[in-house]
DRENDO-1510 file (C-alpha; in Angstrom, 1 decimal, always signed):
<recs>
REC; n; res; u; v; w
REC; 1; UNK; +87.5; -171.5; +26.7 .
REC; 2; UNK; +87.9; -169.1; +24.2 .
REC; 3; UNK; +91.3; -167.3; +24.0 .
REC; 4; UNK; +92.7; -164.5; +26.0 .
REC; 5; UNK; +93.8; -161.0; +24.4 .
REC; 6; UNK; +97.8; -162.6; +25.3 .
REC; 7; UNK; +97.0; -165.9; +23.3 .
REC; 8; UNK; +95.3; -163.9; +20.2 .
REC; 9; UNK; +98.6; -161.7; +20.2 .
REC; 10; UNK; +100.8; -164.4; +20.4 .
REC; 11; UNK; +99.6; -166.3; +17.9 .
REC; 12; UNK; +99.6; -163.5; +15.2 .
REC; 13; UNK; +103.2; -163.0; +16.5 .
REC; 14; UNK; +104.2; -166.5; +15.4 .
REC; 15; UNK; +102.1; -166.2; +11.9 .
REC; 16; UNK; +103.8; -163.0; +11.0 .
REC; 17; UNK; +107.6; -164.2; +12.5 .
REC; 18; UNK; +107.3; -167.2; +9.5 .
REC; 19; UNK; +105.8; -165.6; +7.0 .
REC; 20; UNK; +108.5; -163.0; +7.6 .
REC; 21; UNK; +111.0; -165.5; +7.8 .
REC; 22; UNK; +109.7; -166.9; +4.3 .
REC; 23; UNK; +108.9; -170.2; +5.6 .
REC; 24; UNK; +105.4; -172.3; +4.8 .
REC; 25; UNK; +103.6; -173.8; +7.4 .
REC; 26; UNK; +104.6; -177.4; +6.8 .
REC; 27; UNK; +107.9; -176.8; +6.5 .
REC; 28; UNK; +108.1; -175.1; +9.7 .
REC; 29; UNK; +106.2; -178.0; +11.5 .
REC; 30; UNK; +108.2; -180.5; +10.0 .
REC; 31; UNK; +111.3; -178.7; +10.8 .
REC; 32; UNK; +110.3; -178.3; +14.4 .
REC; 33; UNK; +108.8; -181.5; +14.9 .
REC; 34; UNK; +104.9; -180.8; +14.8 .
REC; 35; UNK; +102.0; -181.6; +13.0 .
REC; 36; UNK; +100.9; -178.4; +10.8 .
REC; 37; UNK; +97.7; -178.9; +12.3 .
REC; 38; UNK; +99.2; -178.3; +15.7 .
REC; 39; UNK; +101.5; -175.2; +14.2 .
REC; 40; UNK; +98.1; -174.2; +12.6 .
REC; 41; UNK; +96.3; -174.3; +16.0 .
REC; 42; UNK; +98.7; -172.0; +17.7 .
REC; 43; UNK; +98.8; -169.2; +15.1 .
REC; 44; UNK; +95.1; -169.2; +15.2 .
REC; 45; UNK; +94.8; -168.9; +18.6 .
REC; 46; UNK; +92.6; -172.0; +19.2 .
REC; 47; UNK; +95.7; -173.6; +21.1 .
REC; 48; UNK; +98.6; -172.0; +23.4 .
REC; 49; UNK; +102.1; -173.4; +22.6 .
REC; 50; UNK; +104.4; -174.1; +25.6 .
REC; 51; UNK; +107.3; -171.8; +26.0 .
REC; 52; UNK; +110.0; -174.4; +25.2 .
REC; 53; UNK; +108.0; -175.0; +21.8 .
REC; 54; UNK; +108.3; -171.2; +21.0 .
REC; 55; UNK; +111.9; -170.8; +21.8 .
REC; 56; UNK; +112.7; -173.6; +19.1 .
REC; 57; UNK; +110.4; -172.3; +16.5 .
REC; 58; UNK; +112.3; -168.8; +16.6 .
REC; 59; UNK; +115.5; -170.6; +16.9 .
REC; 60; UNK; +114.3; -172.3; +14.0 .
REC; 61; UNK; +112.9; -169.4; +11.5 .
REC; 62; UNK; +116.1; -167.0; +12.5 .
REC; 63; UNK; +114.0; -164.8; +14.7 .
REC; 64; UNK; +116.6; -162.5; +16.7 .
REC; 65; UNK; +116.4; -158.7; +19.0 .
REC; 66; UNK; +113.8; -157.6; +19.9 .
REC; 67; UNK; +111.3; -159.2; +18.1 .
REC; 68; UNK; +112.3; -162.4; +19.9 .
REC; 69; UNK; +112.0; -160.9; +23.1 .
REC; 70; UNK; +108.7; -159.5; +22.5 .
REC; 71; UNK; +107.5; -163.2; +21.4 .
REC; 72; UNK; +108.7; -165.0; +23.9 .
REC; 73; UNK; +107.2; -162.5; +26.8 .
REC; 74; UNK; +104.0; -163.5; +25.6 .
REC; 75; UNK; +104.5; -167.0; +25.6 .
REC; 76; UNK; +105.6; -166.5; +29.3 .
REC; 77; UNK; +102.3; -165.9; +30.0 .
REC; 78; UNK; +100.8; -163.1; +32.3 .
REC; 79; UNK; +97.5; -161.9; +32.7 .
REC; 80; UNK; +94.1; -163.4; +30.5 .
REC; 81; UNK; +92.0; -160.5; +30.8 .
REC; 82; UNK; +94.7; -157.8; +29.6 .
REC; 83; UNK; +98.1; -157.4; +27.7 .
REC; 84; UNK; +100.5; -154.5; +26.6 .
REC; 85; UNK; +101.6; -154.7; +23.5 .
REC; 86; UNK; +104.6; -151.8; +23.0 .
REC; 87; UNK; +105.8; -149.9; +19.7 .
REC; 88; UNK; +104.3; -147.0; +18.2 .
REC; 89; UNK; +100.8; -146.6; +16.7 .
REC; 90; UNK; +100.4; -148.8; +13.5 .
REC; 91; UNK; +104.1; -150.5; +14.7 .
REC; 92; UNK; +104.4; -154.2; +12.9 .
REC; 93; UNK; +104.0; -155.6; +16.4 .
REC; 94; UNK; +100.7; -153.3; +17.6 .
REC; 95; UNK; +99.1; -154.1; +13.7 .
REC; 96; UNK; +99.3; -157.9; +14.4 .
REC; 97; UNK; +98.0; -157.7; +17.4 .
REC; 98; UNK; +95.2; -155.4; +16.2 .
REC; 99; UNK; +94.7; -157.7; +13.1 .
REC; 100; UNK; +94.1; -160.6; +15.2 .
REC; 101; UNK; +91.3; -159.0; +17.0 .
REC; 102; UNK; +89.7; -157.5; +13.9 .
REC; 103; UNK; +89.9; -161.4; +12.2 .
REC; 104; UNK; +88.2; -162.8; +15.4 .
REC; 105; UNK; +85.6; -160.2; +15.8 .
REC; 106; UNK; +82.0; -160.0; +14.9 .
REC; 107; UNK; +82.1; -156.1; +14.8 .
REC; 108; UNK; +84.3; -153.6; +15.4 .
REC; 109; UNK; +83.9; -149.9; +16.8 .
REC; 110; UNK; +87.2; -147.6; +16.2 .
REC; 111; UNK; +87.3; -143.9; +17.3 .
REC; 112; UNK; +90.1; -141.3; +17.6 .
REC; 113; UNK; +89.9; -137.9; +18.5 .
REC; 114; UNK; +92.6; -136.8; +17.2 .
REC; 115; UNK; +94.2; -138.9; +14.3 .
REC; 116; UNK; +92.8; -141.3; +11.6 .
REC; 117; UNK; +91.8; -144.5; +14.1 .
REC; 118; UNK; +95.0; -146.5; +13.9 .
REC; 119; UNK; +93.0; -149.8; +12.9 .
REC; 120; UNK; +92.2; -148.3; +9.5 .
REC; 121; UNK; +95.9; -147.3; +8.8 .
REC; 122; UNK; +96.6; -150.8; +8.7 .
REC; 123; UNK; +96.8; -153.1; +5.5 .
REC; 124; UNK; +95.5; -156.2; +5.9 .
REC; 125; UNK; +96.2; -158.8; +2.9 .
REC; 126; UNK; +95.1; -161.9; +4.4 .
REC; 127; UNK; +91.5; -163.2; +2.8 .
REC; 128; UNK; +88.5; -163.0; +5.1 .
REC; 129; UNK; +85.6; -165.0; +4.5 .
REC; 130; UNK; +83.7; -163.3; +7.0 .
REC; 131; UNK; +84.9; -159.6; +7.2 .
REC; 132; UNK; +83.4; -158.0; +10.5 .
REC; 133; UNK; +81.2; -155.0; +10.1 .
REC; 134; UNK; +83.8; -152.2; +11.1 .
REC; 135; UNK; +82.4; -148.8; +12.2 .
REC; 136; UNK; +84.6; -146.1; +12.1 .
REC; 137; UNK; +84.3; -143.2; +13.6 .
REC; 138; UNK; +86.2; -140.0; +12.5 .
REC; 139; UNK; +87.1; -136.3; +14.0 .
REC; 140; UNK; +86.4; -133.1; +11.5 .
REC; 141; UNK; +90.1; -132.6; +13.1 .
REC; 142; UNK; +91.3; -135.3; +11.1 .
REC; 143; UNK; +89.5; -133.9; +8.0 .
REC; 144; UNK; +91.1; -130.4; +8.7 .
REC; 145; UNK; +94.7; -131.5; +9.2 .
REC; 146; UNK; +96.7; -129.4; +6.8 .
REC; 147; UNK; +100.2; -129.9; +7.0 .
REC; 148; UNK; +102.9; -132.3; +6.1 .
REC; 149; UNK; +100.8; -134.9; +6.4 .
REC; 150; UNK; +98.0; -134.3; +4.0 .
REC; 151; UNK; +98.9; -135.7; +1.3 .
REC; 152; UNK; +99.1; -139.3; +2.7 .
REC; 153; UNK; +96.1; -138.5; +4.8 .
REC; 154; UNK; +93.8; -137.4; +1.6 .
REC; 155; UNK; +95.1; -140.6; +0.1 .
REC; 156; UNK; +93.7; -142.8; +3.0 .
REC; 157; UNK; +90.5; -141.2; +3.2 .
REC; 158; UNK; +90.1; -141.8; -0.5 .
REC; 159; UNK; +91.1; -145.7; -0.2 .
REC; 160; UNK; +88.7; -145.7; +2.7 .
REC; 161; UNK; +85.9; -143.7; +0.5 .
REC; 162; UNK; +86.5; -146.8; -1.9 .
REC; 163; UNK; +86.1; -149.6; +0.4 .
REC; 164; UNK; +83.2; -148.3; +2.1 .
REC; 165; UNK; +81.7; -147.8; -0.9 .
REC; 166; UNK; +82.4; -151.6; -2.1 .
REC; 167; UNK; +81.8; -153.4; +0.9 .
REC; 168; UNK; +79.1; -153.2; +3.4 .
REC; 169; UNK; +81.6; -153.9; +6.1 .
REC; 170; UNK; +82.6; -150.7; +6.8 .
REC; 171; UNK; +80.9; -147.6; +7.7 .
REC; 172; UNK; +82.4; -144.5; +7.9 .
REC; 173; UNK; +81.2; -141.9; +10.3 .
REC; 174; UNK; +82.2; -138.0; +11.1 .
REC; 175; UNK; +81.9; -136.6; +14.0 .
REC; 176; UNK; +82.2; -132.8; +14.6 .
REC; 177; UNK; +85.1; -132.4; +17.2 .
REC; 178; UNK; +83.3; -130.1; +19.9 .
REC; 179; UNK; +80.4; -132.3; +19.8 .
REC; 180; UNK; +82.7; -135.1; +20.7 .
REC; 181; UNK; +85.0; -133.0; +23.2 .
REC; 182; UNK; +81.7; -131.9; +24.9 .
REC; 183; UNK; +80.6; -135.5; +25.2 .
REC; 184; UNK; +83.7; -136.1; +26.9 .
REC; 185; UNK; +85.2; -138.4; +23.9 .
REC; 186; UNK; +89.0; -137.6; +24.2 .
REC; 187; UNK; +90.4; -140.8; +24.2 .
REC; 188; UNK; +90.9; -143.7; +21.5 .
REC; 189; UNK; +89.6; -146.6; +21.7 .
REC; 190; UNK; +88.4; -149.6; +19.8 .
REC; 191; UNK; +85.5; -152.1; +20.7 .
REC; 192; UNK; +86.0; -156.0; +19.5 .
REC; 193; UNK; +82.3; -157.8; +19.8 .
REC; 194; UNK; +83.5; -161.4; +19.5 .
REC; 195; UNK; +81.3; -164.5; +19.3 .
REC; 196; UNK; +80.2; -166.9; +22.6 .
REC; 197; UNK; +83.1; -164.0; +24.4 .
REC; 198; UNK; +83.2; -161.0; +25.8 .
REC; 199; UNK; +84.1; -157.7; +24.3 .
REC; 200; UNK; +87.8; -156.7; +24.3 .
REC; 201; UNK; +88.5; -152.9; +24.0 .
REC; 202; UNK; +91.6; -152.1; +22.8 .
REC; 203; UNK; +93.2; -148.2; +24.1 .
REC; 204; UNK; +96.0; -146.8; +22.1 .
REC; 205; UNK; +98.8; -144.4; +23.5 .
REC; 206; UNK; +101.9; -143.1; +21.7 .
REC; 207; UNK; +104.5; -145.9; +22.5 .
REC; 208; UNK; +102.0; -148.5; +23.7 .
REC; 209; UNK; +98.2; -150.2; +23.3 .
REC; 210; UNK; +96.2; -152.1; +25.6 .
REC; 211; UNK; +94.0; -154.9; +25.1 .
REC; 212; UNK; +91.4; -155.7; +27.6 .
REC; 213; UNK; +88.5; -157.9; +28.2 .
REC; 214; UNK; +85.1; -156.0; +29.4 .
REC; 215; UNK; +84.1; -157.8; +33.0 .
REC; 216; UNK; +80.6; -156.4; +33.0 .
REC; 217; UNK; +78.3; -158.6; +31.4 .
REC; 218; UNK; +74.9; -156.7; +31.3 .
REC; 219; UNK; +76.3; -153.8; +30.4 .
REC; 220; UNK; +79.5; -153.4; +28.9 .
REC; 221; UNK; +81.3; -150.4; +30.0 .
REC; 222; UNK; +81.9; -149.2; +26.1 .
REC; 223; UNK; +78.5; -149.8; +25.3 .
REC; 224; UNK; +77.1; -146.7; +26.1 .
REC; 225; UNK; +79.9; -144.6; +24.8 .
REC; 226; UNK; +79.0; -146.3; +21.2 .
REC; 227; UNK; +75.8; -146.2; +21.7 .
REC; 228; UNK; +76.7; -141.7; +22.2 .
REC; 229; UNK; +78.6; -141.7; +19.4 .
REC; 230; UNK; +76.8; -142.8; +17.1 .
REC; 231; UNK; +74.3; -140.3; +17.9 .
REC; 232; UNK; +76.0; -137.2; +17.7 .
REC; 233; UNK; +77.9; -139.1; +14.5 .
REC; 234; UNK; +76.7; -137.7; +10.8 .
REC; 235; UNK; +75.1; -140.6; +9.4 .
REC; 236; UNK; +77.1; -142.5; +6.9 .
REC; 237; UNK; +76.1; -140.6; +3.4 .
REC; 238; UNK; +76.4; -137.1; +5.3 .
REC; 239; UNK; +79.8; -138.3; +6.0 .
REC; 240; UNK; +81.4; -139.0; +3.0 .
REC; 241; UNK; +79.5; -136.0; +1.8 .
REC; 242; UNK; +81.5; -134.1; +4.8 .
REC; 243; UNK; +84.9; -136.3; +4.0 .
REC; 244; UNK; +85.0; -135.0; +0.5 .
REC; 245; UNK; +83.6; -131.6; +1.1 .
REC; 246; UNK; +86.7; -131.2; +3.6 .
REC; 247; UNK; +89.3; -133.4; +0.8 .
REC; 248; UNK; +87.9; -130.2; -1.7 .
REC; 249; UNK; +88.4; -127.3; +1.3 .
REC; 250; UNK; +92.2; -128.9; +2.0 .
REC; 251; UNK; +93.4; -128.9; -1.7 .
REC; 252; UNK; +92.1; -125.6; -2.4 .
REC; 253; UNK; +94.0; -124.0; +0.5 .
</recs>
């Protein structure tokens, strides 16, 4: 069976928790008594560790507060086909969550109305041998933003000019904000395609993000609102065309 949104989540918890704690992988099996095989299996998802199992490999990396807490909720368990995952946008906790989805994914479609879509605000370092084509869709609101944030904004769109431009796994597409508004696009969301699974779409809010599985099988819920956006979307030349036109506009101001 593959794994749930909770199990995905929690394994990217644990992952993060050692390398945080600066410990290797075979050190922490063989501290906790475990094959690195079967510690392996549970970052990755492909196994769920037992709650008892959890509790000793915090007690034995130093994990403490909150971050604790928050791990060992999810290794409660709760519901397959949806989890909450708290903190603010881009928050360590709501990245690895967000990371694990990306890594598992096929293709990815990320949207925002009113902010740069939080998945591309993230830095992931890991090595992917298999990148998943991520499209990105972006407001002309975004572009326009003029205020204390600009200057870390510009510099974003530029790193993302860069990487679109070196890798064919991401495409970066504008979208003129009362196009989208009248289309009825005012809330985030992102679409994870995964393989032999069904989509999970991930919804963003200001102190939490959701992760659920689509039930509809013939027609995925999301699936026509992709299928809108990318027509009212620039295409991807006439948006970095429109990204830099609007970098220019900004800095002349």
């Amino acid at each position: 069976m593959p794994p749930s949104p909770r199990t995905r989540i929690l394994g990217a918890a644990l992952r993060n928790a050692r390398v945080e704690a600066n410990f290797g992988l075979r050190e922490l099996a063989r501290r906790i008594g475990v094959t690195p095989a079967a510690l392996s299996s549970w970052e990755q998802a492909r196994r769920t560790p037992a709650l008892a199992d959890v509790a000793g490999l915090l007690g034995a990396i130093g994990t403490s507060g909150e971050l604790k807490r928050d791990i060992l909720r999810l290794a409660r368990g709760g519901p397959d086909e949806w989890w909450v995952v708290h903190g603010a946008p881009a928050s360590p906790a709501r990245a690895a969550a967000l990371v694990a989805h990306k890594v598992a994914a096929q293709d990815v479609v990320t949207w925002d109305p009113f902010a740069l879509p939080e998945l591309l605000q993230i830095s992931h370092q890991q090595p992917e041998t298999r990148p998943p084509l991520i499209e990105a869709f972006i407001s002309d609101v975004v572009l326009q933003t003029n205020d204390e944030r600009t200057g870390a904004l510009q510099q974003q769109l530029r790193r993302l000019l860069r990487s679109a431009g070196a890798s064919r796994s991401l495409v970066l597409r504008t979208v003129r904000a009362e196009l989208a508004w009248a289309e009825g696009f005012t809330t985030a969301f992102d679409r994870y395609s995964l393989p032999d699974d069904k989509p999970v779409v991930y919804c963003g809010q200001r102190s939490f993000g959701v992760f659920a599985v689509e039930r509809t099988s013939a027609r995925p819920v999301h699936e026509a609102e992709v299928q809108r956006l990318r027509q009212i979307a620039l295409h991807p030349q006439q948006s970095r065309d429109h990204i830099l036109r609007c970098i220019a506009a900004v800095q002349s101001v």
